[in-house]
N, C-alpha and C positions, 0 to 999 in steps of 0.2 A: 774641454774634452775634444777638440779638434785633431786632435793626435792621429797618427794612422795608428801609431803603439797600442792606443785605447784600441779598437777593432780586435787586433790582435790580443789583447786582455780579457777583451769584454766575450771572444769568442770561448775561451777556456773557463772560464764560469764556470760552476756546476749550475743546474739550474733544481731549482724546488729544494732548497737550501741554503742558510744561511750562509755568507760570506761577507770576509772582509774586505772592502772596496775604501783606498782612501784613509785606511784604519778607523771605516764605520761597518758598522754590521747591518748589510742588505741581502733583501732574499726577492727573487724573484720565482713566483709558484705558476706555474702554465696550468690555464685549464683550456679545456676545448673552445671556449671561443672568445679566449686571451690571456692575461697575464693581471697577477696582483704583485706591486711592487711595495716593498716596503722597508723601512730603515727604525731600528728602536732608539727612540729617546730618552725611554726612563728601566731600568730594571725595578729601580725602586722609588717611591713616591709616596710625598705624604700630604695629607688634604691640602697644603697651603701649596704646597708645587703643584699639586694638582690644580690647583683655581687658578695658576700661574699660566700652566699651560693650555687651560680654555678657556681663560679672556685672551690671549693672542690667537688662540684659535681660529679668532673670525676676521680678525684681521691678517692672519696666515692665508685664509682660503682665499681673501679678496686679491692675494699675490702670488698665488702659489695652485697649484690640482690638488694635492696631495690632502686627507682627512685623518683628524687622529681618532685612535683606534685603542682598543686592550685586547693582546692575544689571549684567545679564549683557553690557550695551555698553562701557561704560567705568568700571565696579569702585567706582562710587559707594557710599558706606552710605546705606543706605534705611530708612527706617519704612513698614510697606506695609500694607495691610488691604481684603480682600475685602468689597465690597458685591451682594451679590444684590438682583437688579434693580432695582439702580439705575442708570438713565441720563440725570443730569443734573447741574449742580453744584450745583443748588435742592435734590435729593435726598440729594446727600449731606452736606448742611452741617451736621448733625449728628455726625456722624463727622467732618469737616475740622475742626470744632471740635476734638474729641477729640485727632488728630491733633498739632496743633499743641499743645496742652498737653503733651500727651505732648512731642514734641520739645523744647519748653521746659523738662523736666525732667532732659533729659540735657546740657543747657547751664543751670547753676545759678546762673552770673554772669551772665545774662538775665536773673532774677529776685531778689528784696529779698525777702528769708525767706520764701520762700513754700513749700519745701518743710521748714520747722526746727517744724513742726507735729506732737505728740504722736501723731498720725493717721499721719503719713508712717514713723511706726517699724515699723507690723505688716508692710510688706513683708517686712523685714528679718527679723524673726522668723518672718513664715510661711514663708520660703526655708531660714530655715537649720532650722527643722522637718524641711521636708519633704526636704532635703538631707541630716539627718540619718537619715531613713526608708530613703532611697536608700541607707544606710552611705557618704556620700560625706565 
């Protein structure tokens, strides 16, 4: 996203409303002392996706800012992540980068090996560490 073009895109946003970036649907909502960014991953889910998406979950966070989340409207799953003071979509495109990766990594048939990388195993080992610390 080193583009100048992206500036230029990202400035035309609407902001506190969903849109499509990428042909993903992100929103970035401004409050007075920042911005909640978020991008949905599931309109629909059922326990077993769900259990899917919260055992990556922790190994998401160990890679990623972003938290999932259920819109308290209509029960979407969310990827969501607190930006202090930020209020603009110039500001946050840092983080919508992130964002979107992250997203990308819980839909693996999006992607051509991009997570079968040497690098991608410490999640898993740092979880089941600290899960075994937990006695869990």
């Amino acid at each position: 996203m080193e583009d100048r073009g992206i500036d230029e895109i990202l400035a035309k946003l609407p902001l506190n409303e969903t849109v499509l970036f990428d042909d993903v649907a992100v929103c970035l909502q401004i409050f007075p002392e920042g911005a909640a960014l978020s991008t949905e991953l599931s309109n629909k889910y059922s326990s077993s996706s769900m259990s899917s998406f919260l055992e990556s979950g922790f190994a998401m966070t160990l890679l990623f800012d972003a938290g999932l989340g259920i819109d308290d409207g209509d029960g979407r799953l969310l990827l969501s992540q607190w930006l202090p003071s930020v209020k603009s979509w110039c500001e946050a495109e840092p983080a919508l980068e992130k964002i979107l990766n992250q997203r990308d990594r819980y839909f693996p048939e999006l992607l051509i090996n991009k997570t079968s990388t040497p690098h991608n195993s410490f999640p898993l080992r740092e979880e089941q560490r600290i899960r075994s610390l937990l006695g869990r």
